[in-house]
C-alpha positions in Angstrom: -67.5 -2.0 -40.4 -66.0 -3.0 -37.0 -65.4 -6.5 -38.2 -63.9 -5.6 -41.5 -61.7 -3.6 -40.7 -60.5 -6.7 -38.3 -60.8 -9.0 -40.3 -58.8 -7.2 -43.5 -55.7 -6.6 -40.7 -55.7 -9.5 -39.2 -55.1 -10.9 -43.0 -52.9 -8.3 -43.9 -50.4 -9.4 -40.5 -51.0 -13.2 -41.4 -49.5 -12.1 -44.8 -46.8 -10.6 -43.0 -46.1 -13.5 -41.2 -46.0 -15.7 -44.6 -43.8 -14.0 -45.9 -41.4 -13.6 -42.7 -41.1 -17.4 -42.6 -40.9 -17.5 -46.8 -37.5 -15.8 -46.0 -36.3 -17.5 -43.2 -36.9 -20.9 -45.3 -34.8 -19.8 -47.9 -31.4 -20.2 -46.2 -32.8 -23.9 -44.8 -34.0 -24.8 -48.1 -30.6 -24.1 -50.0 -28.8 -25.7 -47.4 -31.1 -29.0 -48.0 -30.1 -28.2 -51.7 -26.0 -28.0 -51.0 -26.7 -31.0 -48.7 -27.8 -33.4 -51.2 -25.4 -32.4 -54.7 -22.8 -33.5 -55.5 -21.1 -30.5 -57.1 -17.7 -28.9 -54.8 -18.8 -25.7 -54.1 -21.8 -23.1 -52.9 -20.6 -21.1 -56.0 -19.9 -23.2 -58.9 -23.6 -23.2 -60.7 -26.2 -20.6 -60.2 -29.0 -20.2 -56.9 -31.1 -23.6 -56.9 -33.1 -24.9 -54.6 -33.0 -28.0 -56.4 -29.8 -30.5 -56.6 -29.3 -30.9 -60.2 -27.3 -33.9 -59.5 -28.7 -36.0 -56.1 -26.8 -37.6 -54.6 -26.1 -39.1 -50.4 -22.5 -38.7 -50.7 -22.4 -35.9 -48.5 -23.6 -37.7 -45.5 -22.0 -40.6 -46.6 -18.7 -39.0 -45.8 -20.0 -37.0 -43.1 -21.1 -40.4 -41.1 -18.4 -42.7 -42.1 -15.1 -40.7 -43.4 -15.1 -38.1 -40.7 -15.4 -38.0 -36.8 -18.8 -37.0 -37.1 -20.1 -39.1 -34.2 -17.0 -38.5 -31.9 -18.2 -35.3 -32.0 -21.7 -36.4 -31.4 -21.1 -38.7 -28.4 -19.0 -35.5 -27.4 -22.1 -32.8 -27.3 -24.3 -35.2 -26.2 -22.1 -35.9 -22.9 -21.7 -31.8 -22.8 -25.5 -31.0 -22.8 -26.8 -33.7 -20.7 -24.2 -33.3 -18.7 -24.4 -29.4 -18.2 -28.5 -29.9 -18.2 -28.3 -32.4 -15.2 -25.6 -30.2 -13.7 -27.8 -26.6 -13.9 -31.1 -27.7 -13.4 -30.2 -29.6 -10.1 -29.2 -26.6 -8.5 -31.2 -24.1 -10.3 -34.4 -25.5 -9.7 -34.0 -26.0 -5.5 -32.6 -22.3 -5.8 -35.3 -21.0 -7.7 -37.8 -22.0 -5.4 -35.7 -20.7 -2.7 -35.3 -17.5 -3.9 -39.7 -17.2 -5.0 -41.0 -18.9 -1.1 -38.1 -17.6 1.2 -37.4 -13.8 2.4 -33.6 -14.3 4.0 -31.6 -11.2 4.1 -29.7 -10.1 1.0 -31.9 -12.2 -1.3 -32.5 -9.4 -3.4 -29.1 -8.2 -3.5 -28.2 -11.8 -4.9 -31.0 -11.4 -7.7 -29.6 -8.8 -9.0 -25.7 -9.6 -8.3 -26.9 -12.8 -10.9 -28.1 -10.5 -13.6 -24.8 -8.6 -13.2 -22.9 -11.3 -13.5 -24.7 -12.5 -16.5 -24.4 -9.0 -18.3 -20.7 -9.5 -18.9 -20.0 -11.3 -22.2 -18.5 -14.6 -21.7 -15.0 -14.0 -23.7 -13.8 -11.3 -20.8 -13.4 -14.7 -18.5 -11.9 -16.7 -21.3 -8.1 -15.9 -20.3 -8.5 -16.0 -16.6 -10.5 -19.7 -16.8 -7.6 -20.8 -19.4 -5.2 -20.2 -17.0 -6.9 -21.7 -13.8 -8.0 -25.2 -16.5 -4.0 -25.1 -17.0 -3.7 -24.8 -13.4 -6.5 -27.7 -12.2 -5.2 -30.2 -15.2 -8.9 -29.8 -17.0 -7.6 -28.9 -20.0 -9.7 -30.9 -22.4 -11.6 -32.1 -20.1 -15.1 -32.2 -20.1 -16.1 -32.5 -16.4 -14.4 -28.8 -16.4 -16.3 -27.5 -19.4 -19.5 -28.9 -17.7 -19.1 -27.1 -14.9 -18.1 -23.6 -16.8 -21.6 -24.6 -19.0 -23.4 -25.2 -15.5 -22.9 -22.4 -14.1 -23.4 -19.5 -16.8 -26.8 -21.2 -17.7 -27.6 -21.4 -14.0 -28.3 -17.6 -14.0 -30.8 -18.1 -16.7 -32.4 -21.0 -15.4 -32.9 -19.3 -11.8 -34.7 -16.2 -13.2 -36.9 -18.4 -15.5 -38.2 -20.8 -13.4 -38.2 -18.2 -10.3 -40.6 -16.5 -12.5 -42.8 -19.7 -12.9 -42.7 -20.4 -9.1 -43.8 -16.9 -8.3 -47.2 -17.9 -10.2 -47.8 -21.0 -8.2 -50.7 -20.1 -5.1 -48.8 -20.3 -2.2 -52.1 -21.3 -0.5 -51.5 -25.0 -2.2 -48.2 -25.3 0.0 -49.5 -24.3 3.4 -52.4 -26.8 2.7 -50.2 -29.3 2.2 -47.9 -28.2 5.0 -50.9 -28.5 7.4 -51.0 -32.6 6.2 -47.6 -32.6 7.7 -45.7 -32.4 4.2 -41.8 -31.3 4.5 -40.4 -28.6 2.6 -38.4 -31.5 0.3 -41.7 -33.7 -0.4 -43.7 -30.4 -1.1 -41.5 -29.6 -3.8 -41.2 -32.6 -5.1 -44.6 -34.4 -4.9 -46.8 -30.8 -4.9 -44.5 -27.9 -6.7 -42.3 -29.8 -9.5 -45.1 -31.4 -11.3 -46.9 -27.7 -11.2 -43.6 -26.8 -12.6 -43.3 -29.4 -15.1 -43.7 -26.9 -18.1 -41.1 -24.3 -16.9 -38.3 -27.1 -15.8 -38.8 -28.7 -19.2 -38.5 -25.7 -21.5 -35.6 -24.4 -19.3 -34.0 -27.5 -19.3 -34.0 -27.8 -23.5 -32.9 -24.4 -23.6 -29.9 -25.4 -21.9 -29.7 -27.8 -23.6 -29.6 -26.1 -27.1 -26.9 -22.9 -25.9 -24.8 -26.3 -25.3 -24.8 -27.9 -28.3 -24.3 -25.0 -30.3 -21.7 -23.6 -27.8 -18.7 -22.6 -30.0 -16.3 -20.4 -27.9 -15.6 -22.2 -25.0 -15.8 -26.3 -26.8 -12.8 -25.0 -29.2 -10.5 -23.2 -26.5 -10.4 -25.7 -23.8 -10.8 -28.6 -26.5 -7.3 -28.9 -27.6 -7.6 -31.9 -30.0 -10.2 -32.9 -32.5 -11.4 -36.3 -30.9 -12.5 -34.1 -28.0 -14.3 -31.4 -29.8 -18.0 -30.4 -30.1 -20.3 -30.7 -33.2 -20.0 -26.7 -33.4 -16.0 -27.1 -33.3 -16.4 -30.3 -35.8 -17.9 -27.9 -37.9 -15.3 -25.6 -37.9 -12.8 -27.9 -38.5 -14.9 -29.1 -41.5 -14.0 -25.2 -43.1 -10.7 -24.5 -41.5 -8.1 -26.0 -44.9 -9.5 -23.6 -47.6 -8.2 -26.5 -50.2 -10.2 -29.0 -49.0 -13.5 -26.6 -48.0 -16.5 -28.5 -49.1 -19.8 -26.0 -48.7 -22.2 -29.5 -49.5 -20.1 -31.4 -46.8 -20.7 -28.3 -44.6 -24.4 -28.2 -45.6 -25.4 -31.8 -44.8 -23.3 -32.0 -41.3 -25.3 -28.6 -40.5 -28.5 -30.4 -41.3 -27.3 -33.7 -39.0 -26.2 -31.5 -36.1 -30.1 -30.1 -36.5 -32.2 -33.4 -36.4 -31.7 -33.9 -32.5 -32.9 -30.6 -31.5 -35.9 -30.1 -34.5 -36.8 -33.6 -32.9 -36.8 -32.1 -29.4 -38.7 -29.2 -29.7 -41.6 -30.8 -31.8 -41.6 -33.1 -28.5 -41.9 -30.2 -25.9 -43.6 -27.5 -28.2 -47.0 -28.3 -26.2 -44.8 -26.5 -23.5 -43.0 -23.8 -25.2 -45.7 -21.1 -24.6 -46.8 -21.9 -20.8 -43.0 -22.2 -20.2 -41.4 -19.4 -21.6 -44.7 -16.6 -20.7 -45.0 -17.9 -17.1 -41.7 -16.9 -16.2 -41.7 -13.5 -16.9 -44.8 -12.7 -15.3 -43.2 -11.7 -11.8 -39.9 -10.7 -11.0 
């Protein structure tokens, strides 16, 4: 009876699921749809998940009549960039703040969290003004380093997490064979790591290239914007809107990071759950 009773829930939640991702397919799929016709408008024929007329025009004009990879070479500069940039320092810091017990460690913990509770557009006026100050007004050495360090309070908690579950016994072997603090963690406690550093890393890696707020404030022209400000200058004339133009630069923008995460995936579960077992 037991069994099925478990067997008749565990169906009934696998339904559940089905139909979850059904519906989060449907947006994708009529965005594929919009992608590939050739009709002007999301609203001119009736819902259809199938291009009545289809047609590569779309990306055609995407790739070749618009700044599409400007803004490509642009986000990909950002996000490797900012990744480089946060996980250099967050993962040394991280492993400082799991091994060591130096005074007011904790008290910088939670001062991080703090700082990461405020929402980003409180700071947008004051780091507008000191940009204007410093001359980095579209420049992206100065967005880098605003990217760095908000994504640097992620990446420290994450992978502080990770560390935390490493046996501390493996060091102090090693340290007995003479090993310095640098070669430990980079010959004995990175490649432990691996899965936490490389799920960190891609998830700064996506907030960046889908970063909106910040690429379009301090990016003042439109050779020096992001794919996620490309895209809004794509809707920004409402005579010249173009939903299917819209549709297949949305779907461009999304190969890189589908292409990504099917990469890592093997990672995604070790990475992500390991770092929130200790705090």
């Amino acid at each position: 009876m037991n069994k099925i009773r478990k067997t008749v829930g565990l169906s009934f939640l696998n339904m559940i699921f089905i139909i979850i991702c059904a519906v989060s397919l449907l947006p994708i799929l009529y965005a594929l749809s919009l992608a590939f016709s050739g009709n002007n408008g999301a609203f001119m024929t009736g819902l259809s998940f199938i291009p009545t007329h289809p047609t590569l025009k779309n990306f055609q004009v995407i790739l070749f009549d618009e700044p599409f990879l400007i803004w490509l070479k642009n986000s990909i500069i950002l996000s490797v960039g900012t990744m480089v940039m946060a996980m250099s320092v967050s993962v040394v810091a991280a492993y400082a703040f799991s091994r060591f017990r130096f005074k007011g460690r904790r008290h910088m913990l939670l001062l991080l969290i703090l700082l990461n509770a405020f929402p980003q557009i409180l700071s947008m006026f004051a780091i507008f003004r000191l940009f204007k100050l410093m001359n980095l007004l579209n420049s992206q050495f100065g967005l880098i380093a605003i990217y760095a360090g908000s994504m640097c309070i992620f990446s420290i908690w994450n992978m502080k997490g990770f560390f935390d579950t490493i046996p501390i016994e493996i060091e102090e072997a090693s340290k007995i064979d003479g090993a310095s603090n640098l070669r430990l963690l980079l010959n004995i406690v990175l490649p432990l790591a691996r899965p936490a550093i490389i799920v960190t890393a891609v998830m700064v890696l996506i907030f960046v290239w889908n970063e909106y707020l910040f690429s379009t404030t301090f990016m003042l022209n439109e050779s020096s914007y992001s794919l996620a400000g490309g895209l809004y200058q794509l809707q920004a004339n409402d005579y010249s809107r173009s939903w299917p133009l819209f549709s297949a630069a949305s779907i461009l923008i999304s190969i890189p990071i589908l292409i990504i995460f099917f990469c890592i995936q093997k990672y995604m579960v070790s990475g992500l759950t390991a770092g929130g077992v200790k705090g």
